[in-house]
C-alpha positions in Angstrom: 13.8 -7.8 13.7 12.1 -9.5 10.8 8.9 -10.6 10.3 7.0 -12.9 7.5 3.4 -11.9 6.9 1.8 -14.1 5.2 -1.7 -13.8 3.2 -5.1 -15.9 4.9 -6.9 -16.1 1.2 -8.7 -18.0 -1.2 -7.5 -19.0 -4.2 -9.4 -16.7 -6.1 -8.2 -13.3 -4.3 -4.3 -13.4 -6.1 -4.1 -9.5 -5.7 -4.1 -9.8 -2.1 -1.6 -12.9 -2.4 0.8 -10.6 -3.9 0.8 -8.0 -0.7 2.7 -10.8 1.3 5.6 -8.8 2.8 9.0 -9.1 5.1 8.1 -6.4 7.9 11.6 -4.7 8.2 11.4 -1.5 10.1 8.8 1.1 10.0 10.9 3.7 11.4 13.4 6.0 10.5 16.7 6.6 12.5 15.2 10.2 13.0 12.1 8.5 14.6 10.1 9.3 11.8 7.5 6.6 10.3 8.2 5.1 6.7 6.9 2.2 4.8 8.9 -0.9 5.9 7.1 -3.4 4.2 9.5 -5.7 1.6 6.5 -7.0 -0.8 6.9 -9.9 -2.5 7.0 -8.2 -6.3 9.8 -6.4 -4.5 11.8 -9.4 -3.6 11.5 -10.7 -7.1 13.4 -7.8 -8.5 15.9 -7.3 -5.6 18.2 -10.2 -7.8 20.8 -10.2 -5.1 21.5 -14.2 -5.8 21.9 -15.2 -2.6 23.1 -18.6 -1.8 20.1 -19.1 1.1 17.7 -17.2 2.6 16.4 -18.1 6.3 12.6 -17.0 6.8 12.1 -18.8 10.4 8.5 -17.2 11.3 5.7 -18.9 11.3 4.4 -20.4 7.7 6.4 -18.3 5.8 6.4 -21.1 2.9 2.7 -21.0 3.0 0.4 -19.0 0.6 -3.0 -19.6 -1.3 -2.5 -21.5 -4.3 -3.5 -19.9 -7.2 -4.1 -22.3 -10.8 -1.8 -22.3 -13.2 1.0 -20.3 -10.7 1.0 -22.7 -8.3 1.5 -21.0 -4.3 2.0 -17.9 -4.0 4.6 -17.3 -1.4 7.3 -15.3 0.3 10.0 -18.8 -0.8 8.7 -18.4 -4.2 9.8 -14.8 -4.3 13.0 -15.4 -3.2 14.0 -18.4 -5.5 12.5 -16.1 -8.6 14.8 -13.4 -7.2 17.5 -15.4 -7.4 18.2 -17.3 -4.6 19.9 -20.6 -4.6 17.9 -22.1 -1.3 15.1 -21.1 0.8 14.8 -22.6 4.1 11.3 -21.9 5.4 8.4 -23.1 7.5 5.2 -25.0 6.5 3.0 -24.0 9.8 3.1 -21.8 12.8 6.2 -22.9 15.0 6.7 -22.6 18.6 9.3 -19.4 19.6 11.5 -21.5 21.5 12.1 -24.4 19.9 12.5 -22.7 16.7 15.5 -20.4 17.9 16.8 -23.5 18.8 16.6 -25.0 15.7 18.4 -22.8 14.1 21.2 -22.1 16.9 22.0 -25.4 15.7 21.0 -25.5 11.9 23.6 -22.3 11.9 25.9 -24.4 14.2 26.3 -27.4 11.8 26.4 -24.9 9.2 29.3 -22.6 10.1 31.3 -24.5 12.6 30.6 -28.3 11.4 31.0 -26.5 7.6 27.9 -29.0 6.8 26.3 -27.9 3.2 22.2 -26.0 4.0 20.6 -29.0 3.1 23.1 -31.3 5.5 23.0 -28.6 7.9 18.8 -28.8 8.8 18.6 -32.3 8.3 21.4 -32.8 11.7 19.7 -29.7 13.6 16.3 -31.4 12.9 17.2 -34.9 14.0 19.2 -33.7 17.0 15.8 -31.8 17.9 14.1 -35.0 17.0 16.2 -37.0 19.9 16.0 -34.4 22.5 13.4 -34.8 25.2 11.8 -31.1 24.9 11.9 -30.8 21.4 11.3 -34.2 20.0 7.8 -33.9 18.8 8.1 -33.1 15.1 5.5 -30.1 15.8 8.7 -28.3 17.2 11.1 -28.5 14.5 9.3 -30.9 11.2 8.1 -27.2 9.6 11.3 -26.5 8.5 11.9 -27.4 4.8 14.1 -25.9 2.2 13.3 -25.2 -1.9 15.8 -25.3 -4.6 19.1 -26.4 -4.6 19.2 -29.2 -2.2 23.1 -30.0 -2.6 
């Protein structure tokens, strides 16, 4: 299971900016505990290059501006690490919806071979037309940085 913490701060606290973190697993397959936090400085120097990255929890495009840096963020760190795309959301998302959202974003994208960008844009106006989901609350969050092609 993965988790996107996000930092609550001011613009003028960056050092605690910088402590936004995946959550990963803080357990050992022995049992035993271990640091499973993925920080953001971390993610900057992973330079896998992936083509996109997928961070569907709540705001996890969100992050105290800071002048002069612009915001701080867990998208940020993956597009400096390398990655071609970051798909991410803007505010807290409702559970359901959102695994719907991307049962069909990942639908378009694999069976429909649609390109990322292509891709949310269906799975969010199909949401958009359905009569549960069609409030842009339940699936408008979603955005994606960087290569939009």
């Amino acid at each position: 299971m993965l988790f996107a913490l996000g930092p609550r701060t001011s613009a003028s606290e960056p050092d605690v900016a910088a402590l936004s973190s995946l959550v990963l697993s803080l357990r050992q397959p022995s049992g035993a505990t271990r640091d499973g936090y993925l920080r953001i400085h971390q993610i900057h120097d992973l330079r896998l290059r992936p083509d996109l990255v997928v961070l569907s929890a709540c705001r996890s495009a969100d992050g105290p501006e800071l002048r002069g840096e612009g915001v701080m963020s867990l998208t940020r760190a993956f597009l400096y690490g390398g990655a071609g795309r970051v798909i991410a959301s803007l505010w807290s998302v409702d559970d359901q919806a959102t695994a719907e959202l991307m049962t069909r974003f990942y639908g378009n994208l694999f069976r429909k071979r649609l390109t990322p960008a292509a891709a949310l844009r269906a799975a969010q106006l199909s949401m958009a037309s359905h009569p549960r989901w069609g409030a842009p609350e339940y699936w408008a969050a979603f955005q994606m940085q960087g290569e939009y092609r």
